[in-house]
N, C-alpha and C positions, 0 to 999 in steps of 0.2 A: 590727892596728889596733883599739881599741876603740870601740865604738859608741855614741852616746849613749844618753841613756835613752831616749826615746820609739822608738829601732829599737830597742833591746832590748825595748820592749811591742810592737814591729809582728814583730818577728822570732820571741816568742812564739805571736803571735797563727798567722803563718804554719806553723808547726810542728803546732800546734794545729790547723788546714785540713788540713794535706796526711794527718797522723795519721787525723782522722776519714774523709775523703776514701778513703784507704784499706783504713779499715777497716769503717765503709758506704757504700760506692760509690752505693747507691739512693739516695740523701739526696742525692745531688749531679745528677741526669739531669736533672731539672727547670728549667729556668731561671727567675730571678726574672723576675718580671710589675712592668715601668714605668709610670706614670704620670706625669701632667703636672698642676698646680695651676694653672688658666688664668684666677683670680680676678684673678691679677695684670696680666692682659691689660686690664682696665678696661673701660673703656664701648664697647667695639667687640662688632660685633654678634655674636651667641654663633656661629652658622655658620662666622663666620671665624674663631673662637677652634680650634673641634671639628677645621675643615679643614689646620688648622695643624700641631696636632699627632696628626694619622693621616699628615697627607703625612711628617711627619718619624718613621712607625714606632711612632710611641706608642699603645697600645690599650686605656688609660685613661686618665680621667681625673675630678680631685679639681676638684669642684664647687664653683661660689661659694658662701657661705655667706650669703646675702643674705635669709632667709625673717622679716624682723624682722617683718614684719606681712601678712596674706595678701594676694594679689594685687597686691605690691609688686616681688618678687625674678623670677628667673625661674620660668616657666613650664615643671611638669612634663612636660606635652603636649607641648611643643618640646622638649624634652631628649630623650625617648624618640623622637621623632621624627628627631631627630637622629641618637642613636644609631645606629636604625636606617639613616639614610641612608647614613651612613659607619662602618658595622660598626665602632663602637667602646662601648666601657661605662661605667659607673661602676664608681670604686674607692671613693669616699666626699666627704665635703664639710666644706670645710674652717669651722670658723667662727670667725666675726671678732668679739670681743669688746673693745668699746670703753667707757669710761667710762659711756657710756648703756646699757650691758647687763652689766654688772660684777658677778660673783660675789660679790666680796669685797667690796662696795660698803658701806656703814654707811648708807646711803638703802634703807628696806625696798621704795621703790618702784621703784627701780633695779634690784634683788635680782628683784621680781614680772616686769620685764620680762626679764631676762639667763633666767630657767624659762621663760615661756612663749616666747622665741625659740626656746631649745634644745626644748624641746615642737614647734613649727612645724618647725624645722632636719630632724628625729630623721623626722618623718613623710615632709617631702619626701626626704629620701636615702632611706628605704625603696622610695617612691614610683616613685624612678629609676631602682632597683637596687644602689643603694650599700650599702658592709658598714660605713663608718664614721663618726662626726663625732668633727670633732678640738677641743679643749676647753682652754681655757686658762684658769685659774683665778682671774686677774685682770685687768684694763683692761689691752691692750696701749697704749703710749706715755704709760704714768704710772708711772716707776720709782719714785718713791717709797712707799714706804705708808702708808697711812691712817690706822694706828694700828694696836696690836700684836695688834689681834683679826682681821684678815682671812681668817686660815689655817682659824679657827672658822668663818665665816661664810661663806668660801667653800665649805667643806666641806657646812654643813647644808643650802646653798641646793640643793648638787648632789644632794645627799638625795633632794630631792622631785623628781629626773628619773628617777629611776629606773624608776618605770614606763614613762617614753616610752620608752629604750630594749630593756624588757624586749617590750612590745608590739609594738613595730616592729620586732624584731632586729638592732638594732643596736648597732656598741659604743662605747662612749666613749672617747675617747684623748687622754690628758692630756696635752699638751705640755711639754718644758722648755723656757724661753726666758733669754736671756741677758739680765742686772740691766739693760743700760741700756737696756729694751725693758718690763720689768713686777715687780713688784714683788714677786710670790711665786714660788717653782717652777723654779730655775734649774737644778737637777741630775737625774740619771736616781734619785740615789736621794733628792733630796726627792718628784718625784712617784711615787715608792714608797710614801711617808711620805705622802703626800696620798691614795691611792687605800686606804692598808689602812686610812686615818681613816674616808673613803667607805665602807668595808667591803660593798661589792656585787658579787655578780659577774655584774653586766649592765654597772658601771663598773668596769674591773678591764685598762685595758689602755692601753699609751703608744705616742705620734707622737714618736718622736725626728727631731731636726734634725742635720745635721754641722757646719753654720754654727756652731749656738747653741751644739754639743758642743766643739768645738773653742775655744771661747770659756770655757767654763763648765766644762768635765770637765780629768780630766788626762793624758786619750789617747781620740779619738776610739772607734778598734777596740774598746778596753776599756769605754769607756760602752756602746757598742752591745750587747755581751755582757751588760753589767748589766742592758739589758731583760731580756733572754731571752725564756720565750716570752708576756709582754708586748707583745713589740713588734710593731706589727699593722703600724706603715705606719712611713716612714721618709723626710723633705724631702731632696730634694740639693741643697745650691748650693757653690762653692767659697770658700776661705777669703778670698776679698774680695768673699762675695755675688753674684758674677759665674758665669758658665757653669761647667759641669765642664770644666775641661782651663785653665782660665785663671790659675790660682791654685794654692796650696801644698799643700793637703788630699793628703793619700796615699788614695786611691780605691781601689786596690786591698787593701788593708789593710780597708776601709772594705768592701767588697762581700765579703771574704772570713768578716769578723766577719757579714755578715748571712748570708750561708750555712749559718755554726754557729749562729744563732739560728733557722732555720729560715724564713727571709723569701722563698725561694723556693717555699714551699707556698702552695696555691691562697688567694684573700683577703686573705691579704700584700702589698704594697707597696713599693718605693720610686719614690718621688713628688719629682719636677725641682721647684723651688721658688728658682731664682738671684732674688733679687727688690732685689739692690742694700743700699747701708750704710743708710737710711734708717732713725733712731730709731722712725719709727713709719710701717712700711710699708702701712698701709690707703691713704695716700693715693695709689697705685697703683691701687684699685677704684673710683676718680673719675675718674682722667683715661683720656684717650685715647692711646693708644701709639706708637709709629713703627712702624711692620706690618715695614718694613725690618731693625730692630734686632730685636724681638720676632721674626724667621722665624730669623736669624741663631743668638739665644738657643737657640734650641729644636733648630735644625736640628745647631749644636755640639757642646750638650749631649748629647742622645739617641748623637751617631756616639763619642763621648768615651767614653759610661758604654759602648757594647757593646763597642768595642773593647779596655776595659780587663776586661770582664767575660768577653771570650773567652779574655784573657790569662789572666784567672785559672783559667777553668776550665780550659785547659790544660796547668796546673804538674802 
């Protein structure tokens, strides 16, 4: 029986796993290091965010991105505090870039806020312990563009972060996001194209999504390889933005491409991110959640990804 195309790229990609698998063994002993992005938990109080996801096995987690002005966001002293309570870390912090902090923005004042937030962002994930903030090159929930210079402008704005990163050590991770969500940056190799425009390598490293990949690429597995060793962190939701295991996404396919890229070395990533179809999912970080459905999400998710992640290391 012949196979479609997409198993004939999952069927490579497996061949490709078991290959390397067997021929360094060491590459594989490691397991990848989970995360949880608990921005999307909303306005509930951060305890019950952190409590959430260690009760479900997670031992990190991807911080709100909320540092738009000092003593506004959370509170570093609480985060480590936290931490500490329930033995869990930072993986990095996610930021949320809205029309009022817009890269590509053609308002130079728009442009001064979108630097000094990422300035404020870069410090507090240092602060916490975090290795990254995640960066999206233009206003999420304004798919159109502004006009045909954004790709310039968002590039030059990123320019001048470069020191915060360099200072703090940490890295920048471009996002790709799918067109009905933003207007620049849709593929693994436009933000290729974006980060060698950037030409730093304090910026020099990408946040792939499976949601947005499966949307926007033309085979999951195969985008994730396109990182390569690029890719620092990695969202998971299934392909109806719902939990892992609830939808179509091939996960295994998906976990085994991250092992050839190397995502199970320490500082790597992949990061639970189901956040629902929502054109423009910020408005998640205002409301308040159903603690019911949010324990549900997480506790699914988390048992989904290990059990397919045991399969895998298995084969």
């Amino acid at each position: 029986m012949n196979l479609q195309n997409y198993q004939i790229k999952s069927e490579k990609i497996k061949e490709q796993y078991l290959q390397e698998k067997r021929n360094n063994p060491e590459k594989f002993q490691r397991k990848i290091d989970i995360s949880w992005s608990i921005w999307m938990f909303g306005i509930e109080p951060l305890e019950e965010s952190v409590k959430r996801v260690k009760n479900a096995g997670v031992n990190y987690i991807e911080f709100n991105g909320d540092q738009h002005f000092p003593k506004i966001g959370l509170n570093a002293e609480e985060v480590l505090s936290l931490q500490d309570k329930y033995d869990i870390k930072a993986s990095g912090c996610i930021g949320l870039f809205s029309p009022a902090n817009d890269l590509s923005s053609n308002d130079p004042y728009v442009q001064k806020r979108a630097v000094e937030y990422i300035k404020n962002q870069v410090e507090f994930t240092h602060k916490i312990g975090g290795h990254y903030m995640v960066i999206v090159p233009s206003a999420v929930g304004r798919p159109s563009p502004l006009d045909t210079a954004e790709f310039h402008r968002s590039v030059k704005a990123l320019k001048l972060c470069e020191k915060f990163f360099k200072e703090n050590g940490i890295k920048a991770a471009i996002e790709p996001i799918r067109a009905d969500e933003v207007s620049l940056i849709h593929t693994v190799q436009e933000a290729i194209k974006y980060l060698d425009a950037v030409g730093s390598e304090y910026i020099n490293s990408i946040n792939g999504d499976i949601f947005h990949m499966l949307l926007s690429e033309k085979h999951v597995g195969e985008a994730v390889l396109n990182c390569g060793e690029r890719l620092i962190n990695l969202h998971l939701a299934d392909s109806n933005r719902d939990a892992l295991g609830r939808g179509v996404i091939d996960l295994d396919t998906v976990i085994m491409a991250s092992y050839l890229v190397g995502m199970n070395q320490e500082k790597r990533f992949l990061t639970f991110e189901p956040l629902g179809p929502n054109p423009n999912p910020y408005v998640l970080s205002n409301e308040k959640g159903n603690t019911q459905i949010l324990d549900s999400l997480v506790n699914d998710s988390v048992a989904y990804f290990k059990e397919r992640e045991a399969y895998v290391r298995n084969l």
